[in-house]
N, CA, C and O atoms as a MOPAC input file, in Angstrom:
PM7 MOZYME 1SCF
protein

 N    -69.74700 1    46.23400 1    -9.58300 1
 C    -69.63100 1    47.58800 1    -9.09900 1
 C    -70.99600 1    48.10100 1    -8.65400 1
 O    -71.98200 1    47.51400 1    -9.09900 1
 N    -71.16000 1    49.11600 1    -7.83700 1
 C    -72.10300 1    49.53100 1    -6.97100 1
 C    -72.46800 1    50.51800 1    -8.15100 1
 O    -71.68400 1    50.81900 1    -9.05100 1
 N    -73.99200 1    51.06400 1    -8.00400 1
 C    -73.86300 1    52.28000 1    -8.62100 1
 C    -73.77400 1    53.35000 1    -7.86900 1
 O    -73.85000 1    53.28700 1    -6.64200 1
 N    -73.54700 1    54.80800 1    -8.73800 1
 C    -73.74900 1    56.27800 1    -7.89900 1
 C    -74.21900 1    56.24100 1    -6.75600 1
 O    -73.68900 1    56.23100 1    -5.64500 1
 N    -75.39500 1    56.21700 1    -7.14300 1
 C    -76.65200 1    56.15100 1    -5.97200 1
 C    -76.11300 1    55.04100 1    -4.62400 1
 O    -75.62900 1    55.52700 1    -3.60200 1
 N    -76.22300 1    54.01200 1    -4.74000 1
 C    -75.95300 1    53.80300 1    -4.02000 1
 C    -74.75700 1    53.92200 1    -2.57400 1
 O    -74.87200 1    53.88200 1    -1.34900 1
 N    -73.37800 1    54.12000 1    -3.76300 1
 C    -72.41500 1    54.72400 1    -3.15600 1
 C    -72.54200 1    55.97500 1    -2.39000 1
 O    -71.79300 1    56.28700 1    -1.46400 1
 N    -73.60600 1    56.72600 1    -2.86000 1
 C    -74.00900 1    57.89200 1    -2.60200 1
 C    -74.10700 1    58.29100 1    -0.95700 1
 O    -73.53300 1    59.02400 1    -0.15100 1
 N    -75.38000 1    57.17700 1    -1.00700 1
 C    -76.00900 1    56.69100 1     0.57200 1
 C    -75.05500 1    55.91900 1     1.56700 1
 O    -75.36800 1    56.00200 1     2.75500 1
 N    -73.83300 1    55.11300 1     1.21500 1
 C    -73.09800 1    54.79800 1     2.16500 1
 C    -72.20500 1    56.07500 1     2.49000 1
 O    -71.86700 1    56.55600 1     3.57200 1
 N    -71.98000 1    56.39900 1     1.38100 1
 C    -70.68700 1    57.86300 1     1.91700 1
 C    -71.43100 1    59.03200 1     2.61300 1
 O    -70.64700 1    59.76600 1     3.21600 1
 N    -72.50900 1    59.33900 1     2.67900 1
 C    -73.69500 1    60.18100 1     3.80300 1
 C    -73.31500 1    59.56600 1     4.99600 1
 O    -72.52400 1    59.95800 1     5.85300 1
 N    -74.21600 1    58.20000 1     4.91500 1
 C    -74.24800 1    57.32900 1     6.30700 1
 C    -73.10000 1    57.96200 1     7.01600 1
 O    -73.17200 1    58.71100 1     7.99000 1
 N    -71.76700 1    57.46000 1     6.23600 1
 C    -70.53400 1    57.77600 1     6.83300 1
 C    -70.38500 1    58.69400 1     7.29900 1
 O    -70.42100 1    58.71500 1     8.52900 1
 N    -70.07800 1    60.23900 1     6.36700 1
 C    -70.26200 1    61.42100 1     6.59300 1
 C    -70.80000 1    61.55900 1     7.49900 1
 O    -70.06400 1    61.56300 1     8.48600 1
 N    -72.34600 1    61.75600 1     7.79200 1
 C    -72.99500 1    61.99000 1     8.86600 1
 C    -72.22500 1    61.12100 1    10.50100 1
 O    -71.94000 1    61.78400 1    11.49800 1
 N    -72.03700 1    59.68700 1    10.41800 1
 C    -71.64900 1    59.43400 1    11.36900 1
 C    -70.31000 1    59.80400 1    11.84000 1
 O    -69.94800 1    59.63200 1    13.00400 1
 N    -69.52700 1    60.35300 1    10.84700 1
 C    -68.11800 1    60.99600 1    11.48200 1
 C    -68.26000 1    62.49100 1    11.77200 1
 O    -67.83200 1    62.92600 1    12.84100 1
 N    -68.82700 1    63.28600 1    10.89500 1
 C    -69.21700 1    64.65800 1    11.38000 1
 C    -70.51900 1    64.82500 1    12.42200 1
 O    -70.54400 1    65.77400 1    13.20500 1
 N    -71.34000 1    64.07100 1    12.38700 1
 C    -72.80000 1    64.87800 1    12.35800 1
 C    -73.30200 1    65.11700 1    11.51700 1
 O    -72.81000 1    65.71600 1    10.56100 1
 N    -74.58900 1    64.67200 1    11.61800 1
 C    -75.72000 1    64.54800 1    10.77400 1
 C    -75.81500 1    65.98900 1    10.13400 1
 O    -75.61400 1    66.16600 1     8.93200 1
 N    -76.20600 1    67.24500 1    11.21500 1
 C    -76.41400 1    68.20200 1    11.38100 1
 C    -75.35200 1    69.01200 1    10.44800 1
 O    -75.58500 1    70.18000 1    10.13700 1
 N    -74.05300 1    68.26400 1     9.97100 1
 C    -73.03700 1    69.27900 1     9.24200 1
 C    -72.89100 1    68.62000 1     8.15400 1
 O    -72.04300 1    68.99000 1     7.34200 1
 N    -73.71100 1    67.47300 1     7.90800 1
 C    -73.54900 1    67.42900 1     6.61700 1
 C    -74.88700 1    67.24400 1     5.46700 1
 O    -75.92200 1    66.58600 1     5.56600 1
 N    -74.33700 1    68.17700 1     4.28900 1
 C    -75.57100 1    69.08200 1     3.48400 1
 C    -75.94500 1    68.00700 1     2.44200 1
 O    -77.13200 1    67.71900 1     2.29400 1
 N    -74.99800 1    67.40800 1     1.72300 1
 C    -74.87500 1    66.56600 1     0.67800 1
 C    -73.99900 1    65.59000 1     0.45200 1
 O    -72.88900 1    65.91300 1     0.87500 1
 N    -74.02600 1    64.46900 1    -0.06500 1
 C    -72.79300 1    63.88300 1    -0.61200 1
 C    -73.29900 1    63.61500 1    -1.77400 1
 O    -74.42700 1    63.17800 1    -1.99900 1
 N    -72.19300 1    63.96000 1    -2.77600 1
 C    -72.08500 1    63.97100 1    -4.54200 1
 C    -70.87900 1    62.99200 1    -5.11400 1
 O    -69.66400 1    63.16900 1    -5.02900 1
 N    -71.54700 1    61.99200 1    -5.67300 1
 C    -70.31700 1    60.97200 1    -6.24300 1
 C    -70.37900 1    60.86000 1    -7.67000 1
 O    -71.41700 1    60.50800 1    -8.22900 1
 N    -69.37700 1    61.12500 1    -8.26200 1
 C    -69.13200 1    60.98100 1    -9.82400 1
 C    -67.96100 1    60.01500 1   -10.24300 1
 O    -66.86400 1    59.95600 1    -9.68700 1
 N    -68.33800 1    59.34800 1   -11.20600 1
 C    -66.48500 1    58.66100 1   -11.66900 1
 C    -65.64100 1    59.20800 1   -12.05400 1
 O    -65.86400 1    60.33400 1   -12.49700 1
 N    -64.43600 1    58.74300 1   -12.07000 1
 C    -63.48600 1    59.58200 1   -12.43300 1
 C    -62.42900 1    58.31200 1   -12.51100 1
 O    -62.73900 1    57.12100 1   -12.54100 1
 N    -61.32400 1    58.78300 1   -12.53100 1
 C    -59.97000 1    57.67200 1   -13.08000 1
 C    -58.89100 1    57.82100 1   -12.30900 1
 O    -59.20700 1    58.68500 1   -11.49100 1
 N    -57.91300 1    57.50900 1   -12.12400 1
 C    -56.99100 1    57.62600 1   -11.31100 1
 C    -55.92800 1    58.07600 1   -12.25900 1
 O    -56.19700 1    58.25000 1   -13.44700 1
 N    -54.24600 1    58.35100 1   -11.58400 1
 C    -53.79000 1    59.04200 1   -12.61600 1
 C    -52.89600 1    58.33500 1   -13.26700 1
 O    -51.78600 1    58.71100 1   -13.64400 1
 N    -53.63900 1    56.78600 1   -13.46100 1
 C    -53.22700 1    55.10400 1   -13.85400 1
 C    -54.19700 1    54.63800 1   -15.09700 1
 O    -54.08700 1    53.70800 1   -15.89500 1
 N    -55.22800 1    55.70000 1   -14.92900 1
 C    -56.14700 1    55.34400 1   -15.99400 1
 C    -56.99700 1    54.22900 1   -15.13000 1
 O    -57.97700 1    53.87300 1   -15.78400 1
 N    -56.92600 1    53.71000 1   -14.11700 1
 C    -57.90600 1    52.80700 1   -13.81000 1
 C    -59.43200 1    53.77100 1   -13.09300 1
 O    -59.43100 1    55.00100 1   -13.04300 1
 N    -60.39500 1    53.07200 1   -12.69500 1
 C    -61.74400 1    53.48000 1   -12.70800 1
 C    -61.50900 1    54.16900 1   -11.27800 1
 O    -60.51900 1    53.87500 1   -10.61000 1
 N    -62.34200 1    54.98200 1   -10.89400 1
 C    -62.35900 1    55.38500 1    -9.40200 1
 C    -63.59500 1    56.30700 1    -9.16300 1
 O    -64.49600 1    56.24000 1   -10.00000 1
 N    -63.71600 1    57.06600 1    -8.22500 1
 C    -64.95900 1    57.53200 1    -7.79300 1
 C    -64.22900 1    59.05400 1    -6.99000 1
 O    -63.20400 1    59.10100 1    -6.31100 1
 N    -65.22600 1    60.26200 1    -7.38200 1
 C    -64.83700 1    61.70600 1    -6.84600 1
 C    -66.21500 1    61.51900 1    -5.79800 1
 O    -67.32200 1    61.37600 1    -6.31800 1
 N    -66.10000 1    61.52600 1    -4.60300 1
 C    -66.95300 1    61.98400 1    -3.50200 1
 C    -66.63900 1    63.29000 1    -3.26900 1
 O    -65.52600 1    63.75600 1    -3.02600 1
 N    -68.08100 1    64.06500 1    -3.39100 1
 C    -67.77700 1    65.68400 1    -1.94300 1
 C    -68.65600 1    65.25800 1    -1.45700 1
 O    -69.65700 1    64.63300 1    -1.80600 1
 N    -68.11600 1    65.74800 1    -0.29800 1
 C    -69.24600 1    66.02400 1     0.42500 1
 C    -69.23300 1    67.12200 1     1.21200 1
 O    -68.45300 1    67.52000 1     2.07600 1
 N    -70.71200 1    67.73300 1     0.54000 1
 C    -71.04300 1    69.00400 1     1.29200 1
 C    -71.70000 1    69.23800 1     2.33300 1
 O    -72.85100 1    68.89900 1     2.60800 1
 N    -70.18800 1    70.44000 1     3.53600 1
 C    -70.23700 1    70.17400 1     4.75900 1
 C    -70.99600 1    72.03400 1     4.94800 1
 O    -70.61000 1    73.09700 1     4.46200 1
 N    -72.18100 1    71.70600 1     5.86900 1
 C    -72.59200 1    73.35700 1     6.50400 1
 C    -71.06100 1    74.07100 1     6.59000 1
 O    -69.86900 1    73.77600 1     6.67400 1
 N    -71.85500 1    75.07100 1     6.52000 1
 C    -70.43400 1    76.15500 1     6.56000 1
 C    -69.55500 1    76.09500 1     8.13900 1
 O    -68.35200 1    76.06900 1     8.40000 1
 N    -70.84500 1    76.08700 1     9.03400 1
 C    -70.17300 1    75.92500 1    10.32600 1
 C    -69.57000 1    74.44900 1    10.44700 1
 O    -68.95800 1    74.24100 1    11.49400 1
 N    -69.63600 1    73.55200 1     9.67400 1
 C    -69.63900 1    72.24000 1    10.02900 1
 C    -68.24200 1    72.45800 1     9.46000 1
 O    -67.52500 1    72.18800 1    10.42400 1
 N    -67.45100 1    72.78900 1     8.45600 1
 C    -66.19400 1    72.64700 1     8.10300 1
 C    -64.88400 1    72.61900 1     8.95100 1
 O    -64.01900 1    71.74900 1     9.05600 1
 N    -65.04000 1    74.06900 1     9.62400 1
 C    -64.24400 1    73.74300 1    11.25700 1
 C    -63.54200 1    72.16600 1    11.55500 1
 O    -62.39400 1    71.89600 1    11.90800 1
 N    -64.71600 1    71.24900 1    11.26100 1
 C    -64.76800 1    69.74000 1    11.88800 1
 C    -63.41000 1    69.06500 1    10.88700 1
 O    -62.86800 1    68.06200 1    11.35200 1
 N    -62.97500 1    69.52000 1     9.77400 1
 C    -61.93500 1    68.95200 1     9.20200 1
 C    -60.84600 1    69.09100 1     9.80000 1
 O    -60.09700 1    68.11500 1     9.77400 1
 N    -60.45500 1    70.15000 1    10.42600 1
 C    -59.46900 1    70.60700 1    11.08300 1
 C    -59.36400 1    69.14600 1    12.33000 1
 O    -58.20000 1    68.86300 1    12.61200 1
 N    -60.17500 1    68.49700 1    12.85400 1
 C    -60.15400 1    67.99400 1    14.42400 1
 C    -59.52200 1    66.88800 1    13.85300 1
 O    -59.61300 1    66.50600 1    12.68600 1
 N    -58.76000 1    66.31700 1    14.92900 1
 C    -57.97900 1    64.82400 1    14.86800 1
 C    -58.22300 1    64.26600 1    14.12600 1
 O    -59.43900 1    64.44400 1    14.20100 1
 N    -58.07500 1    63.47500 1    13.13300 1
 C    -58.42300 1    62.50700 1    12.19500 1
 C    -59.62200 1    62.28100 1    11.24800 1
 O    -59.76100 1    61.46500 1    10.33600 1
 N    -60.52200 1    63.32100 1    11.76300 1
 C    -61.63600 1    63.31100 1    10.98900 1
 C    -61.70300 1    63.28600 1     9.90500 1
 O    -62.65000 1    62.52800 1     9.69500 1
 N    -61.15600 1    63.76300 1     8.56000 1
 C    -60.58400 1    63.64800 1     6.78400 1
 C    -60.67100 1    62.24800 1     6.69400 1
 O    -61.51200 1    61.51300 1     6.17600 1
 N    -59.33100 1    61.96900 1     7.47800 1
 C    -59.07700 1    60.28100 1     7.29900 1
 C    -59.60400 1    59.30600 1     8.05600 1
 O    -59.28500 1    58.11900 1     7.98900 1
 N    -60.61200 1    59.90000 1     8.96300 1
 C    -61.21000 1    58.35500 1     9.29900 1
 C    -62.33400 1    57.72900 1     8.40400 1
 O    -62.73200 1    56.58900 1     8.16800 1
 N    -62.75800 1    59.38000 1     7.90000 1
 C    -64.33500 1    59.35600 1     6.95500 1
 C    -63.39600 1    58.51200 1     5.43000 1
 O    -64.09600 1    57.92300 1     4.60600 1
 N    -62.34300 1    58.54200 1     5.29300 1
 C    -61.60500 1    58.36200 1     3.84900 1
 C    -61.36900 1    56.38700 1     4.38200 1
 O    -61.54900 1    55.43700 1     3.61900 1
 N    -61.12200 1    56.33800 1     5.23000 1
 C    -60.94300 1    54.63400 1     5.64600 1
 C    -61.47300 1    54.04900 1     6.14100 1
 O    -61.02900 1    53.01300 1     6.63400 1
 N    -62.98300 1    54.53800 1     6.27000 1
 C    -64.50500 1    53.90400 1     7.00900 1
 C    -64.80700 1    54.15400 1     5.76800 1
 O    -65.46800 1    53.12300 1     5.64100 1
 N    -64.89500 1    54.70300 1     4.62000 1
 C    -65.92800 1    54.68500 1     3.18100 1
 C    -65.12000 1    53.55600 1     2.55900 1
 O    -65.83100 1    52.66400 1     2.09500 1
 N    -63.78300 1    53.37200 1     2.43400 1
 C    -62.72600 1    52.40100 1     1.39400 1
 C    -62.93000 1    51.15100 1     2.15600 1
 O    -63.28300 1    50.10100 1     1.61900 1
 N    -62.72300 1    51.27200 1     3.29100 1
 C    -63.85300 1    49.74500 1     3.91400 1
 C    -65.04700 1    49.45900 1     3.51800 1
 O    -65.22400 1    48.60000 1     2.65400 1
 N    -65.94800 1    50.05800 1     4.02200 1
 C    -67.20300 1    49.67400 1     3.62500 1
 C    -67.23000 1    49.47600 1     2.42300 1
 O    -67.67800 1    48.37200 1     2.11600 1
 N    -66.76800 1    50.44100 1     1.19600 1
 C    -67.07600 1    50.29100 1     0.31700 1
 C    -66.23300 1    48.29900 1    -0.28500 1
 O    -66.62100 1    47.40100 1    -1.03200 1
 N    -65.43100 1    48.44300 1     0.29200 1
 C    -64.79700 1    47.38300 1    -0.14700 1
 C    -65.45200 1    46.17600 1     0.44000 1
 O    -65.66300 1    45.24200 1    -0.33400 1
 N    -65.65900 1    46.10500 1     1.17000 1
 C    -66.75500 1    44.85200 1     1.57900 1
 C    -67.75100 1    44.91100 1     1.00200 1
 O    -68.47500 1    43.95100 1     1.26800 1
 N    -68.19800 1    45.64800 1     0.25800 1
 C    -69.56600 1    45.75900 1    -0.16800 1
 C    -69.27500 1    45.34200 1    -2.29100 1
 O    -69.95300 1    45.40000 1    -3.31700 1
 N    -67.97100 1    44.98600 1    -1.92100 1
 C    -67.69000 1    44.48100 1    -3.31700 1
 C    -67.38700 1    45.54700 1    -4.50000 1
 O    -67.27300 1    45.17900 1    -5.67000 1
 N    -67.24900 1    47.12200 1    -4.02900 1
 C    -67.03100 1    47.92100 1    -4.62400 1
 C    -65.17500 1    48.25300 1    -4.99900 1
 O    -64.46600 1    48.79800 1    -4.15200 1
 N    -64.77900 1    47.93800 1    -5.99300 1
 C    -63.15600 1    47.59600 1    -6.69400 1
 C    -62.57900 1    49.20800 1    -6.68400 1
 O    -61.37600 1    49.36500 1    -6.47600 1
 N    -63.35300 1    50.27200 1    -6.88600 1
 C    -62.86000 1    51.60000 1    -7.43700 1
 C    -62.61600 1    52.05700 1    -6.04300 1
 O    -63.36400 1    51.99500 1    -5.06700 1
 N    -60.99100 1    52.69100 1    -6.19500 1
 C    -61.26300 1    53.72800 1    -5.32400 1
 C    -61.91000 1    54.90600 1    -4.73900 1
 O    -62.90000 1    54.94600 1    -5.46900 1
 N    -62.00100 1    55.58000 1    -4.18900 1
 C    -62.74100 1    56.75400 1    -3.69700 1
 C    -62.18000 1    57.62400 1    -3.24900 1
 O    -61.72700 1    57.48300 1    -2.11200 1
 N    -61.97500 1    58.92500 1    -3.99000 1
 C    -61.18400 1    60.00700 1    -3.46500 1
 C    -62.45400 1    61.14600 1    -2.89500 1
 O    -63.50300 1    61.62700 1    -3.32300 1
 N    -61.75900 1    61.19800 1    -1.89200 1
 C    -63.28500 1    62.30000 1    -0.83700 1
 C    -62.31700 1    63.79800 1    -0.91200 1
 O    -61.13700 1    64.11400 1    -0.76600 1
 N    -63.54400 1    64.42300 1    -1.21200 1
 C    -63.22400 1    66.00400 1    -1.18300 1
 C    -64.16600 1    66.58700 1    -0.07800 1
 O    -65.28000 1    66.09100 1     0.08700 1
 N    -63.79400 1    67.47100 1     0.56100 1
 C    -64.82300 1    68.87000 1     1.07500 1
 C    -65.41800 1    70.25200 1     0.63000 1
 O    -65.02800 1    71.09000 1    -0.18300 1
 N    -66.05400 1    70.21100 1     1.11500 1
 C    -66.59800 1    71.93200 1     0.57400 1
 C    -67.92000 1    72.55800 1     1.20100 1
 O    -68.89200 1    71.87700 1     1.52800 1
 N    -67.83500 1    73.93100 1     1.32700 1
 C    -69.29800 1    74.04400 1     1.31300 1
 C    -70.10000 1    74.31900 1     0.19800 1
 O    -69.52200 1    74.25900 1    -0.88700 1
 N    -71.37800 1    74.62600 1     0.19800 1
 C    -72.20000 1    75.05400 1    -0.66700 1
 C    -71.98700 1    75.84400 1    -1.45700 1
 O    -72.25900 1    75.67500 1    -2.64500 1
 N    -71.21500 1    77.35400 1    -0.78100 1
 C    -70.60000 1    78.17800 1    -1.13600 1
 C    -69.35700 1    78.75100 1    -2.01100 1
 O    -69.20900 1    79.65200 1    -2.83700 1
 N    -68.48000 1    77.68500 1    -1.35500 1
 C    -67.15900 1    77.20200 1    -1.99600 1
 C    -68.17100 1    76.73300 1    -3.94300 1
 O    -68.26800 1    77.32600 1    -5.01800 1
 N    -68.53500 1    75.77300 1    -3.54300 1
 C    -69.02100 1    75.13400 1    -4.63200 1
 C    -70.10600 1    75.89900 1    -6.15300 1
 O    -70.31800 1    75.64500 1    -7.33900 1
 N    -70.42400 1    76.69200 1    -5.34500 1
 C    -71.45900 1    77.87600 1    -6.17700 1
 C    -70.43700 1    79.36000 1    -7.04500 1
 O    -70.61300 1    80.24100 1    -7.88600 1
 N    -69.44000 1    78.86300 1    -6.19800 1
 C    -68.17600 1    80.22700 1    -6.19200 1
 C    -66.81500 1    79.32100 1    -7.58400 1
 O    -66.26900 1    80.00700 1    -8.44800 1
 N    -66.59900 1    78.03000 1    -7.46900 1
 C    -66.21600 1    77.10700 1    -8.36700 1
 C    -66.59600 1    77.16000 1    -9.92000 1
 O    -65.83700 1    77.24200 1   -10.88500 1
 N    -68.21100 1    77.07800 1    -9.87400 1
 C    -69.01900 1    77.11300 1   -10.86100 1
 C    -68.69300 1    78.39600 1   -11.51500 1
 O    -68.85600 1    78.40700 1   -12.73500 1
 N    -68.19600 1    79.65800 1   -10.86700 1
 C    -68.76000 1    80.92200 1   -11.40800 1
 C    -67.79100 1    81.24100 1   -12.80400 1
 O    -66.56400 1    81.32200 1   -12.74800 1
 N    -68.26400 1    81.33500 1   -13.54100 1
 C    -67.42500 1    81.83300 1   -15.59400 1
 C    -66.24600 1    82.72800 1   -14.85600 1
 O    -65.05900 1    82.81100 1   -15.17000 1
 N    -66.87300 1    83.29500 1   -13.90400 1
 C    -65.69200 1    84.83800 1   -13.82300 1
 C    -64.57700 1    84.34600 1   -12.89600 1
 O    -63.55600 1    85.03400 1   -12.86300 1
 N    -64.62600 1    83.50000 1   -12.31600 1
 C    -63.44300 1    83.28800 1   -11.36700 1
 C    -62.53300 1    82.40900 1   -12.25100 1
 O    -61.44700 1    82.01800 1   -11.82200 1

């Protein structure tokens, strides 16, 4: 298995090459499990606020979701990868006790 980090930097690469560089802020990968109990991986990736728009366009969700499960899979990585979106905002607003 790959670690974080590394997974980290292919799911950017990606990101960036399906959105634009320019719309995307972060990518954040943590493990997580499937709802099988087997191993898997939570990607966000955080998209500029203006950059979100870009989920909406043709295939973009799922091409970034089957260009990362490729790569990642050639690269000898077994866990799936479930990709989320968000912005910064969204994400700071998540965190908050009061909501």
């Amino acid at each position: 298995m790959l670690d974080l980090e590394r997974i980290a930097e292919v799911a950017q690469e990606i990101a960036r090459a399906t959105f634009g560089a320019k719309w995307v802020e972060d990518v954040r990968v943590e493990p997580t499990s499937t709802w099988t109990g087997e191993d898997a991986l939570q990607v966000m990736v955080v998209l500029h606020p203006s950059g979100a728009r870009l989920l909406s366009k043709a295939g973009k969700a799922s091409g970034m979701l089957g260009k990362l499960g490729d790569k990642l899979d050639r690269m000898g990585e077994p866990r799936f990868a479930f990709v989320s979106y968000a912005t910064q905002e969204e994400l700071d607003a998540s965190d908050d006790p009061e909501c």
